[in-house]
C-alpha positions in Angstrom: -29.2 58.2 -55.8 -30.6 61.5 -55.9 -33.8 61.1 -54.9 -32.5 59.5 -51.6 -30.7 62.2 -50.6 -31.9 65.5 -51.9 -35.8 65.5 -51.3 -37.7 62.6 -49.4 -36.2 62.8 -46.3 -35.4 66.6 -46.4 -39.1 67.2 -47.1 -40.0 65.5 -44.3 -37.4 68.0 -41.9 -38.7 71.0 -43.3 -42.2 70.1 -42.9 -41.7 69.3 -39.6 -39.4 72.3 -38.8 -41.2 75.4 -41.0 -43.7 77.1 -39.4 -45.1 77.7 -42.8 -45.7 73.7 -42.8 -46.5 72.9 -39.4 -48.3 75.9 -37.9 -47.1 77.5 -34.8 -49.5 77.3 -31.9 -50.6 75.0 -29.4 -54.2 73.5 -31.0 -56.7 72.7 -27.6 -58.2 69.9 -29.6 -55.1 68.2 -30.9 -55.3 64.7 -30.3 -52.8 62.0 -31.0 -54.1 59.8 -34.6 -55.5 57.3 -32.3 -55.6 57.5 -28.6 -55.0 54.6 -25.7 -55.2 54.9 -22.3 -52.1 56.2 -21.0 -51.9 54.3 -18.1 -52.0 50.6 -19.8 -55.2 50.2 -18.4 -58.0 47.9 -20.6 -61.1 49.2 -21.5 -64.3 46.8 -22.5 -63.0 45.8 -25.6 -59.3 46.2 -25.7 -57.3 43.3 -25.0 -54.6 43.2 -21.5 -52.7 46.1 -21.1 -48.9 45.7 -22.6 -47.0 47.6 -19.0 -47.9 47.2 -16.1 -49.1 50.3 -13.9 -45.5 50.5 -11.9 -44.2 50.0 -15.1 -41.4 53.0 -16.1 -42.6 53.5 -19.7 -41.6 56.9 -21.9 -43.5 58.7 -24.0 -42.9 60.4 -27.1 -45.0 62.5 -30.0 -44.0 61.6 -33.1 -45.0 61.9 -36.7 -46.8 58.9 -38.3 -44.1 56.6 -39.8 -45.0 55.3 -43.2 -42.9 52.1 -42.5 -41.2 50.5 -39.7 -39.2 48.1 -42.5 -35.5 49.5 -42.3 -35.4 49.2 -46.4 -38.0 51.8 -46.3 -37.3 54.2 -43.8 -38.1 57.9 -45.1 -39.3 59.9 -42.1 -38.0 61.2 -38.6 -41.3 59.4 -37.2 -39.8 56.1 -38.8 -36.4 56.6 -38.0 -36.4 57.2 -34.3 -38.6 54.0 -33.9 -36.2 51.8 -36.0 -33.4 52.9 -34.0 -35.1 51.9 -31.3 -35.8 48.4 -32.4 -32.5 47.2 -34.8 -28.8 48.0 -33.5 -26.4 47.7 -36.4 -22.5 47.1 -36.8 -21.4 50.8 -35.3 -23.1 53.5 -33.3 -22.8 57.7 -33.6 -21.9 58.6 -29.9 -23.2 62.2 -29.7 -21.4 63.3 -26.5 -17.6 62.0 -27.5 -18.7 63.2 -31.4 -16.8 59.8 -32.7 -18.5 56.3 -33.9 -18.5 53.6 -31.7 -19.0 49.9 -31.6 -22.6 48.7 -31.7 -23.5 45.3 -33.0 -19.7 44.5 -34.3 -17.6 44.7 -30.5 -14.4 45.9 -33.1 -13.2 46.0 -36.6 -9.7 46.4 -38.3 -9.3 48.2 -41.7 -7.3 46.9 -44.0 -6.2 47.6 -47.4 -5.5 51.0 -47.1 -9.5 51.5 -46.4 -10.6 49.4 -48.4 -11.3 46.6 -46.3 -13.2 46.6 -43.3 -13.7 43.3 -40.8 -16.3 43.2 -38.0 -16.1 41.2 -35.1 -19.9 40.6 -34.4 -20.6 40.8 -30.3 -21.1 37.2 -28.9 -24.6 35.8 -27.9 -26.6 38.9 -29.9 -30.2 37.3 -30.7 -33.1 38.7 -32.2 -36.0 39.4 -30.5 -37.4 36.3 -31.4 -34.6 34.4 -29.5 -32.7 33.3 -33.1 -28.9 34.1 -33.2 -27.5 37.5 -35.4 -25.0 36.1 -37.2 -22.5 37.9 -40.1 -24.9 36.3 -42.6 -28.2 38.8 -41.2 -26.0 41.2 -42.1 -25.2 40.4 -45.9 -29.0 39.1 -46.5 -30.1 43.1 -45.1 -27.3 44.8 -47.3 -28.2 42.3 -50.1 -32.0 43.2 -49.6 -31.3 47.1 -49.6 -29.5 47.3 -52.7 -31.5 44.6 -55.0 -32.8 46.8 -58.1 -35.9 45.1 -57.4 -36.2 46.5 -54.4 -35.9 49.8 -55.5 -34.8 51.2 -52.2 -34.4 54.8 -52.0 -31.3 53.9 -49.4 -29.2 52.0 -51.4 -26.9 54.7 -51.9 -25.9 53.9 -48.5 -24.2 50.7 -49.9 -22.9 52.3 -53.2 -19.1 52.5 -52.3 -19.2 48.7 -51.5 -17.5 45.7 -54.6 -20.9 44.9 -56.8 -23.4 47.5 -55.8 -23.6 48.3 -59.6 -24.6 44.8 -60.5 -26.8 44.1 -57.9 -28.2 47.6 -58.0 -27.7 49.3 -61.3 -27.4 46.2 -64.1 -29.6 43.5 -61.4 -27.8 41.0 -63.0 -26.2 39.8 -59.6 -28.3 39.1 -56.3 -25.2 39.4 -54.1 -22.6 42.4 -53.4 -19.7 40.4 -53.8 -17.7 43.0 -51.3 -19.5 41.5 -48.4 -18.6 38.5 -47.2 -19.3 36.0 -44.4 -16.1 33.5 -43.6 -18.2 32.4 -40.1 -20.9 33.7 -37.8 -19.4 36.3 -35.7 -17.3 38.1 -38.9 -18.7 40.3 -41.7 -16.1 41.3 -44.5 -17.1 44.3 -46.3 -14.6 45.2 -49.4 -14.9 48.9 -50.9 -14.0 49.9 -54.5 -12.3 52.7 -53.4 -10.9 53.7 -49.9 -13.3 55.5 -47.7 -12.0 55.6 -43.8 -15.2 57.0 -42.9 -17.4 54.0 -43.9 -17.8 53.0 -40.1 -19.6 56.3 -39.7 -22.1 55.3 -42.7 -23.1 52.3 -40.6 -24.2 54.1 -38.1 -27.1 54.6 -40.9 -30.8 53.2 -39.1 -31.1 51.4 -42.2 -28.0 49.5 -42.2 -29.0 46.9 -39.6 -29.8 42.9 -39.3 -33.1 41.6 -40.6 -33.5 37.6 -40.3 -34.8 36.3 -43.7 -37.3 34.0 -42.1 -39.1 37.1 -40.5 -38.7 38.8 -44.0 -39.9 36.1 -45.9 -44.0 36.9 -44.5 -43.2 40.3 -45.4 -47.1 41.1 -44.1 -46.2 40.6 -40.9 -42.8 41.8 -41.0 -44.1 45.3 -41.7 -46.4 45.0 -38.6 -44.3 43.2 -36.5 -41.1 44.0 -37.3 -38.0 41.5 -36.2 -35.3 43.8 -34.5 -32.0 42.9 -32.5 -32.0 46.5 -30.9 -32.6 47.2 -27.1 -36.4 47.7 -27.0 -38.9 44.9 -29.5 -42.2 45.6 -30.7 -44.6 44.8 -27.8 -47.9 44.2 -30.3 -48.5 44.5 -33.5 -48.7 47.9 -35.1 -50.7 49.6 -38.5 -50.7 53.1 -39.2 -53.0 55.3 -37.3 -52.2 52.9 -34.0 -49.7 53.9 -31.1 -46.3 51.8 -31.3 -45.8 50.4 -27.9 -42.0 49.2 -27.6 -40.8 46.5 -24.4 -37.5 46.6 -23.0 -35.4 43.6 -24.5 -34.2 42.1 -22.1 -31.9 39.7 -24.1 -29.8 42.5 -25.7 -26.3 43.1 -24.3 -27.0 46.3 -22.7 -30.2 46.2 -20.3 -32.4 49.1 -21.0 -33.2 51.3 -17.6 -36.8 52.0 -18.6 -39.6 49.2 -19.3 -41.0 50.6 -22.3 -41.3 52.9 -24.9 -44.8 54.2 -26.0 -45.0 56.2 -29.0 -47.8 58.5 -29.8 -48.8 59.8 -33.8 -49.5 63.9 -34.1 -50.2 65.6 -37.6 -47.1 68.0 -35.9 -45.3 70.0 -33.5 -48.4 72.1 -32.2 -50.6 69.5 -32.0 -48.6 67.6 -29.7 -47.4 70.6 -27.0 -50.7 71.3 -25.2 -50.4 67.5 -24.2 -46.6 67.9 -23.5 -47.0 70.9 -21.3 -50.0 68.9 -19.4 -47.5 66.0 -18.9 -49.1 63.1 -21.0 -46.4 63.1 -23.2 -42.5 63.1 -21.8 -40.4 63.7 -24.9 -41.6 66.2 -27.8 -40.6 68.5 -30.6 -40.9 71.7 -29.9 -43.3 74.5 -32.3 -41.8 76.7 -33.6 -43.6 79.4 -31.8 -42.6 78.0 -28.6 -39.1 77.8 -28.4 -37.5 80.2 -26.0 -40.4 79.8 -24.2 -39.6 76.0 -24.0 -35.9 76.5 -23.2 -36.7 78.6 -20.3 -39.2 75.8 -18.5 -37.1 72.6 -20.2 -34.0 73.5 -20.8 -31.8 73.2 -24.5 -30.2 69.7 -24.2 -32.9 68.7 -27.0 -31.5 72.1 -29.2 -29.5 70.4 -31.6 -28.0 71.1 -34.9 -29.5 69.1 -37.6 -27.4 68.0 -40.7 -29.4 69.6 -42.8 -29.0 72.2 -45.4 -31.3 74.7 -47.9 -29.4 76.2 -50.7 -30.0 77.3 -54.5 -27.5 75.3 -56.6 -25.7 77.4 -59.5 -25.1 75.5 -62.8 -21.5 76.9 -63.3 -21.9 75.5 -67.0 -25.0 77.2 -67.9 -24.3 80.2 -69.9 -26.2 82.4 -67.9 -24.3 81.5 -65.0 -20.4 80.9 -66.6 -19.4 84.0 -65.3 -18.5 84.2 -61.4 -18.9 87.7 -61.2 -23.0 86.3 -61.9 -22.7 83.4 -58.7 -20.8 86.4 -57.0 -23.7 88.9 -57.2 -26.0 86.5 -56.6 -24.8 85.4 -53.7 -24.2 89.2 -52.2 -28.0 90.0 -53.2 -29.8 87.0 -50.8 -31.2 88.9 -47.8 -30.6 85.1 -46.0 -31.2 86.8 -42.3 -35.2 87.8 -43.5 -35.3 83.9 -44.8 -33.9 82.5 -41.7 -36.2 84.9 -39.4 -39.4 85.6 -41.6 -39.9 82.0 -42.8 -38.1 79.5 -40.4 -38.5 81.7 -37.0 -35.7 80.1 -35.1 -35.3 76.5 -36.8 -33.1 77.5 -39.4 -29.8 79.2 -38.5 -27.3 81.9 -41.3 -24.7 78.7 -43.2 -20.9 78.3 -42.2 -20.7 77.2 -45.8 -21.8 73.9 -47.4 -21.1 71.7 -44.4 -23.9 72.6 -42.1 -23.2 73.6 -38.2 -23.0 70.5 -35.6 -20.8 68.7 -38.6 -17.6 67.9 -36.0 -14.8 69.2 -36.5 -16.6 72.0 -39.0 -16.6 75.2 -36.8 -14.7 78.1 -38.9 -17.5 80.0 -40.8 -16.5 80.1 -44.7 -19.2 82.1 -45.5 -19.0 84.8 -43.6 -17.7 87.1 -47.2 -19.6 85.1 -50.0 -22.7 85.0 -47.6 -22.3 88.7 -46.7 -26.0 90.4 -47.4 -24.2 93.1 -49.3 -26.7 94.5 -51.7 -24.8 97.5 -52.7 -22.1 95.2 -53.9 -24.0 93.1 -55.8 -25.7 95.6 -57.6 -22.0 96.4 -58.7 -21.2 93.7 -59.8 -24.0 93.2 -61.7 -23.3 96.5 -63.5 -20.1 94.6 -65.0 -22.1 92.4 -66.6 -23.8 93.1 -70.1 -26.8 94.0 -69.6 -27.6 90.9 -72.2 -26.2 88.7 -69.1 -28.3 89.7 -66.7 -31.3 87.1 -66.6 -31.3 83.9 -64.7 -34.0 81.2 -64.5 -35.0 79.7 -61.1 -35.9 76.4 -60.5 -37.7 74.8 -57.4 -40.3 72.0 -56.7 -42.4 71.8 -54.3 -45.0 73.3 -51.6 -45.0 76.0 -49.1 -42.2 77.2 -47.8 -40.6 76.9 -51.3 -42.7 78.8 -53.4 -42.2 82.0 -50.6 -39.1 81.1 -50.1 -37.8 81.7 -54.3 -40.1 84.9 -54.7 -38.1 86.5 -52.0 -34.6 85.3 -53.4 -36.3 86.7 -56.8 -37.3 90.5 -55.6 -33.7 90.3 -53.9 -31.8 89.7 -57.0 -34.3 92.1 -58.9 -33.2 94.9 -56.6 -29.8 94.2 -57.7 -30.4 94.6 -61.3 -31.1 91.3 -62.5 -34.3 90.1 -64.2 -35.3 86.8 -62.5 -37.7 84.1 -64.3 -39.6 81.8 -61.6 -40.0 77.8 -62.8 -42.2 75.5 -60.6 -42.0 72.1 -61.5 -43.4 69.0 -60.2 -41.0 66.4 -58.9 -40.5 64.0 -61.6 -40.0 66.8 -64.0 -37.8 68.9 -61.7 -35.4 65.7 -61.5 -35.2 65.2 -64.8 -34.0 68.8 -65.9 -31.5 68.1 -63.0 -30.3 64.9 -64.8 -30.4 66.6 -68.0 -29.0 69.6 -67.1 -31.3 72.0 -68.6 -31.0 74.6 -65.8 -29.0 77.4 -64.1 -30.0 78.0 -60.9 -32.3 75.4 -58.7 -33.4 75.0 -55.2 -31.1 72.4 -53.4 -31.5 70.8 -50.4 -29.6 67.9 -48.6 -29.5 65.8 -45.3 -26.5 63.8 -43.9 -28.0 60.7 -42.6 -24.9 60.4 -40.6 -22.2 62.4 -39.7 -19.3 63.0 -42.2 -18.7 65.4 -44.2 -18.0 63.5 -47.4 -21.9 63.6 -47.5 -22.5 67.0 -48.5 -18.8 67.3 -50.4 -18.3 64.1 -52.5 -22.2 63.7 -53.9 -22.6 67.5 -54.8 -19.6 68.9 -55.5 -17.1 65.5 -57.2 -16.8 65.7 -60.6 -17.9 62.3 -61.5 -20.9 62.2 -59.5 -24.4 61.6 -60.8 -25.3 64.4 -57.6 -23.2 66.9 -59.1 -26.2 69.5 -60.9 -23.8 72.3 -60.2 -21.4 71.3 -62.9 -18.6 71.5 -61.2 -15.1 70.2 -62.7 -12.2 70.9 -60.4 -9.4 68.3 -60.7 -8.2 70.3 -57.3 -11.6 69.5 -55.7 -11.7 66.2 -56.8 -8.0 65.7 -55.6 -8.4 66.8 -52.3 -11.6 64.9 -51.9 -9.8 61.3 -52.8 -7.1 62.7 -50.4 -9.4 62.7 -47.3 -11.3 59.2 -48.2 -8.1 57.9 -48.3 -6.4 59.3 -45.4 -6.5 57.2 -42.1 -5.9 59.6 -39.4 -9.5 61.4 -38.1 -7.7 64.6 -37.5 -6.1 64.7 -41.0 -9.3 64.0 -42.6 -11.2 67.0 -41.6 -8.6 69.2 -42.5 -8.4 67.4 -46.2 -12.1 68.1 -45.9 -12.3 71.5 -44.8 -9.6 72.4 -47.8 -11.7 70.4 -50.2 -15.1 72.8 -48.7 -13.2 76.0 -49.1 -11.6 75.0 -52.9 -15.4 74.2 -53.8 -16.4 77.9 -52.2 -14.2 79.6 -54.7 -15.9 78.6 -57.8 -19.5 79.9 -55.9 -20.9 76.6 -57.3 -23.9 77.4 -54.4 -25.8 80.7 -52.8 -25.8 78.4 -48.9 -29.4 79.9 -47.8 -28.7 78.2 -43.9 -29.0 75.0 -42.0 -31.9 73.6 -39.8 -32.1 72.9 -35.9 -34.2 70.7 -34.3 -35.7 71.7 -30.7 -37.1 68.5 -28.7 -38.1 69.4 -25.0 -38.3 66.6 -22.3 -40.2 66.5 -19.3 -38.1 66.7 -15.6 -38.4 63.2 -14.9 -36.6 61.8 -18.1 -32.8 61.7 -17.1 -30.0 61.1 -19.7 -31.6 62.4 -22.9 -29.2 62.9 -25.6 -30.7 64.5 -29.1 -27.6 64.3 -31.9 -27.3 65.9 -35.5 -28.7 63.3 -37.2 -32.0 64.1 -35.9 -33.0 61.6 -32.9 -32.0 59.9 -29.8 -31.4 56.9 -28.4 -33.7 55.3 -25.5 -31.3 52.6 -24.0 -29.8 55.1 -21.5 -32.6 57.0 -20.6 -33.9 57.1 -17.2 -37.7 58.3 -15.8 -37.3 59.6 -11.8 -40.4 59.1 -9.7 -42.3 62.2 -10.0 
């Protein structure tokens, strides 16, 4: 479970948001991994063009996906194309900031949140013409959270009856919360209550695969099987363009023909061809982002659920004493972090929910995060001179290596002596799970948009996530409280109480939270970027130019 969370996907972000990672500056040369023609015309040896010259067809720079296989989805490349092609049970609705049907038309909640039942929409096929029934459903669960499978996103399912047999023990090929009683109704039985679990769904992995299509897995993961508004037009291998056709069988027509996505190493590489118009939707360097906001507007200028932060092991003796996590804390120069290294894609933390959460807007770090260096050094003075080391822990490349030596001369200027610790991966996770460290680089992503994402994994006391050590029966309290409570408004303020109980034992040092700049040409009408990093094409219009 924390591998899923913590790095894979998070790496991806920050390489793709750090100027360190992606370079800054348009490159003349940049060219997509492999090029087509962009107006669908054939050449001697390719075969008929896929649209049609009057055809209205978007395009968009992307990062190469390693997969297109929802069990597998890692990267923002990935993602955005999946959600493109599969529709599951619920929707995020960016605008209205509240989850919405999708696949399912409604669902009741029983059982004081325990028990959810979806009503599946009528006449929903795949997009090779065969019927999505509940079953789809259960078979994609099923095949996400099989140990053999070995999913990094089977945490997504973890809350639901036999996820630990299935996943954990493998001795069960079936979570026996989901069940099927007919086509059009999927029964999904929690161990505990969780209100939220609609807004999980909304996950890009959480969707229908039919087994038949699964069952030549070869050609599934060229030519994937979707139910979503646009389906793969031809069959796609890394290095290639994915070209995507409207659907025209799904329940909500699509206003555009097609979707044509082009593969860039990164951000730079793909603007000169923005700026010339051969490309209609891209992200935006990091260099280039007033500039960009002048000529394209900032509808694309999103907060991203994301967060970097340097975890403090309350039960690590040298970091059992708050006045330590205090000082700390008051020491981090967080503004030359946010301005030297991320230059604009990283904004100063609210606390350990990141900005764009809704319904998270009061700033809870504005003391604890306060660059007060004169204070720290204070504070460290009250501590015996014996108690004034602490170990720091990362993994992995550039910007994380610059990133701890400048958290290390901070807390050196407040008094403290500071010992650096790269580690590779595996090893890095393993001192985590064996808690042989005091303070260690920590970031996390929300893969959809509640706040028991950040709160429950890190911060519960029962949670395998938990590296801070952590034990407050308050916390933990107040936590169960919100899962449990029905009412939206309720929950966030159980949550926000839960946020600021966690605060006062300084269990973190919040470095800040990421945003993601996309810029879209004029001509695309009813682009709508979210937190969760992406968009949805089904509403999107092109005007004649």
């Amino acid at each position: 479970m924390l591998g899923s969370r913590l790095w894979p996907g998070l790496l991806a972000v920050i390489c793709l948001l750090a100027p360190a990672c992606t370079g800054d500056d348009p490159s003349p040369g940049a060219t997509p991994t492999q090029t087509v023609p962009l107006d669908g015309s054939p050449t001697a040896t390719s075969p008929p063009p896929i649209f049609a010259p009057s055809d209205d067809v978007l395009t968009v720079a992307i990062q190469e996906p390693s997969t297109l296989d929802p069990m597998r989805l890692q990267d923002p490349g990935g993602v955005l194309v999946a959600r493109q092609l599969f529709e599951g049970l619920t929707a995020w609705d960016p605008v209205e900031e509240e989850v919405v049907p999708a696949a399912a038309e409604s669902w009741e909640v029983s059982d004081g949140g325990r028990t959810f039942t979806f009503t599946l929409r009528q006449g929903m096929t795949f997009h090779d013409g065969t019927p999505v029934t509940s079953k789809d459903f259960a078979f994609a669960f099923d095949r996400i959270a099989a140990k053999a499978n070995a999913s990094d996103l089977a945490y997504t399912l973890e809350d639901i009856q036999g996820f630990i047999a299935v996943n954990q023990l493998g001795d069960a090929k079936h979570l026996s919360g989901v069940r099927t009683p007919d086509p059009t109704t999927l029964v999904i039985e929690l161990d505990e209550p969780f209100y939220d679990f609609p807004v999980v769904l909304t996950h890009p992995s959480l969707v229908p695969v039919p087994a038949s299509a699964v069952a030549d897995e070869d050609r599934f993961l060229t030519t994937p099987v979707g139910n979503g508004p646009f389906n793969i037009a031809q069959s796609w291998s890394p290095g290639d363009p994915i070209l995507l056709k409207a659907f025209l069988g799904f329940y909500d027509t699509p206003e555009i023909d097609g979707i044509r996505f082009l593969s860039y190493p990164d951000a730079a590489a793909s603007w000169l061809p923005f700026i010339n118009k051969d490309i209609d939707i891209a992200e935006v360097p990091a260099g280039e982002i007033e500039g960009a906001r002048e000529s394209y507007g900032d509808q694309g200028y999103k907060p991203f659920l994301a967060t970097y932060s340097f975890g403090l092991n309350v039960s690590s003796p040298q970091l059992d004493d708050i006045r330590m996590r205090r000082a700390i804390n008051k020491a981090i120069d967080r503004q030359t972090i946010v301005q030297t290294v991320y230059r604009g894609t990283m904004t100063l933390p609210r606390g350990i929910v990141p900005e764009g959460m809704p319904g998270f807007h009061e700033n809870l770090c504005v003391d604890l995060c306060e660059y007060a260096p004169d204070e720290a050094k204070e504070l460290v003075g009250r501590l015996k001179k014996a108690d004034r080391h602490v170990a720091l822990d990362y993994s992995g490349a550039q910007p994380h290596p610059r990133i701890a030596r400048l958290v290390k001369e901070d807390l050196e200027k407040a008094g403290l002596d500071v010992t650096l610790h790269s580690y590779p991966f595996p090893k890095y996770l393993k001192r985590l799970r064996d808690k042989d460290h005091a303070m260690y680089r920590l970031g996390w992503i929300a893969e959809y948009p509640t706040p028991d994402a950040f709160l429950t994994p890190l911060f519960d006391a029962q949670s395998p996530d938990n590296h801070s050590g952590i034990s407050s029966s308050k916390v933990d309290a107040l936590l169960e409280r919100a899962r449990s409570t029905a009412s939206e408004g309720k929950r966030v303020q159980l949550y926000i109480e839960a946020e600021k109980a966690i605060m006062e034992n300084v269990p973190i040092a919040p470095i800040g939270s990421f945003v993601a700049h996309w810029a879209a040409q004029p001509r695309v009408i009813g682009f709508v970027f979210d937190q969760t990093g992406g968009f949805d094409a089904l509403g999107i219009e092109l005007a004649p130019e």
